[in-house]
N, C-alpha and C positions, 0 to 999 in steps of 0.2 A: 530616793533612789529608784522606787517602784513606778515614781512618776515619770521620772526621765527615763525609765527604757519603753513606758507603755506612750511615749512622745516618739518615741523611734520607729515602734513596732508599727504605731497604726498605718505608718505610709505606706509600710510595705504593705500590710494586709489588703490596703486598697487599691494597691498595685495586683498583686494575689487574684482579687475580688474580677479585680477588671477583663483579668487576661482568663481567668473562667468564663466569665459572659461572652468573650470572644470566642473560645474554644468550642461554647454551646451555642453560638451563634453558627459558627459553622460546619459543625455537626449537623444543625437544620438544615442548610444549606446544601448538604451533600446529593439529596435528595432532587434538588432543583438541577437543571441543564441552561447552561450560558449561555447566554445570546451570539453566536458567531460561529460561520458556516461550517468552520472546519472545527472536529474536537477528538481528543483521543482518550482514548480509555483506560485508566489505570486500573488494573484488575485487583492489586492491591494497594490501597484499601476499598476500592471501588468507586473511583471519581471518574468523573468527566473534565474534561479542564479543555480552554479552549486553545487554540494552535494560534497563536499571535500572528505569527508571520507563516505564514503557510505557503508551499510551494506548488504552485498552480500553473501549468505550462499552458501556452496558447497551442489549439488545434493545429495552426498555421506550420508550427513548427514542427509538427511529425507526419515528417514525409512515408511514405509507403504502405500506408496504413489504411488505407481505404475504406476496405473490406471491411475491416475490424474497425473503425471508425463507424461506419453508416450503422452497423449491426448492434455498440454499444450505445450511440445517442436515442436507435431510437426508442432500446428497450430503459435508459434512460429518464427520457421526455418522459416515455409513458409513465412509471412509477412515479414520479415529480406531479403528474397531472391525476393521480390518485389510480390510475389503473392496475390491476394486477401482471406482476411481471415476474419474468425465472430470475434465479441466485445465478451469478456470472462466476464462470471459471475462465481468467484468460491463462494460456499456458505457452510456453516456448523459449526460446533459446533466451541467453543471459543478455540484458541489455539493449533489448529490441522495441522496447518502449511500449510492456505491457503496465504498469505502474504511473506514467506520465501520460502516456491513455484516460485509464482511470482517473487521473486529478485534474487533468484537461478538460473532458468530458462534463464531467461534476462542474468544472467552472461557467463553461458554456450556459449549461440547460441550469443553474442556480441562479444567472442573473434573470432570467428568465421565468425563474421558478423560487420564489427566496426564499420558502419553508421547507424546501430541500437542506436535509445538512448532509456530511461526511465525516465519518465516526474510524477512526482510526483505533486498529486493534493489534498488538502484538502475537504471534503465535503462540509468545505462554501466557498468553493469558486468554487463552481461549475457554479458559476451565470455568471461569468467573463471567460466561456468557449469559448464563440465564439470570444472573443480576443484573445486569446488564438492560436484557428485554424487557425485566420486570418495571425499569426504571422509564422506558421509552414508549410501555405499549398505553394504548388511549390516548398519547399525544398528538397536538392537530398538527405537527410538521412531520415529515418523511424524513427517513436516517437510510443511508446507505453506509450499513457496515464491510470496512474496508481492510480486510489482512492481505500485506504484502508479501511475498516471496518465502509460500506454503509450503512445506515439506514431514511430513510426519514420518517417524519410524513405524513400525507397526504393534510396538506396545505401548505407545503412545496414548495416556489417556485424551489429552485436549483432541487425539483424528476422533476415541468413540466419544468424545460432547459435542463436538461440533457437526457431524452426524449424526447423530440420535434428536441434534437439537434443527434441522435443516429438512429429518421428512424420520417419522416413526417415533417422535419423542413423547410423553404424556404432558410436555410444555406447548401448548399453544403458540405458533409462531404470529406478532402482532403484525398489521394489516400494513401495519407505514414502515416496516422494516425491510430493509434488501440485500443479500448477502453477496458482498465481490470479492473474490480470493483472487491471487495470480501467485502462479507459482512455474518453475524452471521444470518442472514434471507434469504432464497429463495426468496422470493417475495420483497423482499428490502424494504418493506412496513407494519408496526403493522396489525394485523388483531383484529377486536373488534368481538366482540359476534353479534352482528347486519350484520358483513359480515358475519359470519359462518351461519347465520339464511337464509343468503340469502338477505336480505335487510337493508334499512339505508334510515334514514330520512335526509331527506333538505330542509330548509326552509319551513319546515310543508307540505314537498311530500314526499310521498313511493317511492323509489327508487328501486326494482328489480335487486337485484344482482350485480349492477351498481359500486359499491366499490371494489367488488372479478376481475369482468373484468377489470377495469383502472387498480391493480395490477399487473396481470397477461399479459394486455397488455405489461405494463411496461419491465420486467422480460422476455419477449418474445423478447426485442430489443436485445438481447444478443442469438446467436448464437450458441454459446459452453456454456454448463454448466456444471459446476465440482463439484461434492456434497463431503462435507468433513462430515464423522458419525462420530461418537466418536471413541475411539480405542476399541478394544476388548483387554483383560489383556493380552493374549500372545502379543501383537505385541508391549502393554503399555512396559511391560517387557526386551523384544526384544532391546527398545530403551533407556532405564534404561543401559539396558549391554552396549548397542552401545557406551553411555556419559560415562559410569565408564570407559569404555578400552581408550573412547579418550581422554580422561580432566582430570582422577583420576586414572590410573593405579594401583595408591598405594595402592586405597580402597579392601577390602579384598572382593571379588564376596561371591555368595552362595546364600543359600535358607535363610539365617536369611537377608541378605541386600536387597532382592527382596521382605520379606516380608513385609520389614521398605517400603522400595515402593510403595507396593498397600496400607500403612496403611495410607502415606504420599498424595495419589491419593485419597482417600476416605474422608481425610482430606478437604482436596480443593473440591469437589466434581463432579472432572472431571479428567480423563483419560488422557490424551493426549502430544504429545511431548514434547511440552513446560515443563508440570509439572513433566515430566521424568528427563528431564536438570536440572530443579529447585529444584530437589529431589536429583540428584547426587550432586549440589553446593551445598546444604546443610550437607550429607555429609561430605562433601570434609572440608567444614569449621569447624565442629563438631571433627572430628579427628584432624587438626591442630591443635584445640582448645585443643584437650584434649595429643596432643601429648608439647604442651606450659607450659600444667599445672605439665606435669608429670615433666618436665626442670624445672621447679621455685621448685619445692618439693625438686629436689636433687637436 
């Protein structure tokens, strides 16, 4: 009887046995960084993993952006080409294409540059930064860490790690590391009626001004700053044309589709690239729609 259950047992134990060596196989592993341009960061348990299918926009496609185009690639290139360069804040309105920027950008100057990567980073996990750096610093590629659509309250620990760790930290920030935030705020930080007054209470003290500076200091760690405004309607327009000629050819141009445009802009109550694209896919679905109904009639 002791025979036939220790005939049982052993498979599984070597089943057991096997999925431990795997387990410490990739515990080793944690340590190492994956081959592939784009990766993101889990803060817990603190991996890297790579981004399979990554969303990478061509330059081509973001219109009005000039400005903020020439001034990202070329502080960019530079970092890519080992130079030292500032932490990037872009900031401005919702939707204006400071994020598609950034992954544009990166895609550009990485063919070009292929020990470039982009390191994507969640805002809560901003905490688990310095395991992070500890993981990337002496490496011979360049990481451009990348948190999207910043906004911190103000007792926020991850705004004091992520400053503390950007300029004033006792962490050494590493040589191939470059920090890009974009966020819908310049100051990355709510501002209340009490900072605009100039002061704020704590703990039953007047405080002077003391809220607008910690801000500002903040916002100051960043080196290059990219303002995104809203669009003005020629350029909203401009990029309405741009998606119809690339993604709906078939749609019929003109002054009645452009006005369906601004009427569609005004709906949403913002301007901007994003809502140009989402104005032609609408569109675009609207005429199939009605090109489907007119097939089932006859």
């Amino acid at each position: 009887m002791v025979e036939i259950q220790n005939q049982h047992v052993a498979p599984i134990l070597e089943r057991m046995a096997r999925a431990l060596e795997r387990l410490a196989g990739s515990d080793c592993e944690s340590d190492s960084i994956p081959d592939a341009p784009v990766l993101y960061w889990h803060g817990h348990p603190g991996r890297l993993r790579p981004v399979r299918h990554p969303d990478l926009p061509f330059l081509d496609d973001l219109l009005g952006l000039d400005r903020q185009r020439t001034a990202l690639l070329q502080t960019i290139r530079a970092f890519a080409r080992g130079a030292p360069a500032n932490h990037v804040l872009l900031a401005g309105a919702r939707g204006t294409g400071k994020s598609s920027l950034v992954r544009a950008v990166f895609a550009s100057v990485q063919r070009d540059d292929p020990d470039v990567r982009l390191i994507a980073i969640a805002p809560g996990d901003l905490a688990t930064l310095p395991d992070l750096l500890e993981r990337l610093t002496d490496r011979p590629e360049r990481f451009i860490v990348f948190c999207d659509d910043l906004t911190f309250s103000s007792a926020d620990a991850n705004y004091h790690s992520l400053k503390g760790l950007l300029e004033g930290s006792a962490l050494a920030q590493p040589d191939n590391v470059l920090f890009v935030v974009t966020s819908n705020r310049r100051h990355l930080l709510p501002q209340t009626t009490a900072d605009q007054a100039g002061t704020r209470v704590v703990d039953g003290e007047l405080h002077e001004s003391e809220a607008i500076e910690d801000k500002l200091a903040f916002a100051d760690r960043f080196g290059l700053w990219l303002s995104f405004p809203p669009l003005n309607q020629a350029t909203y327009l401009q990029i309405v044309e741009h998606w119809r000629s690339r993604i709906a050819p078939a749609l019929p141009g003109g002054p009645q589709f452009l006005d369906e445009a601004l009427r569609f802009a005004r709906r949403r109550g913002t301007r901007s690239g994003r809502t140009a694209r989402q104005f032609v896919l609408a569109a675009l679905a609207a005429d199939q729609g009605a090109d489907d109904d007119a097939s089932a009639a006859t």
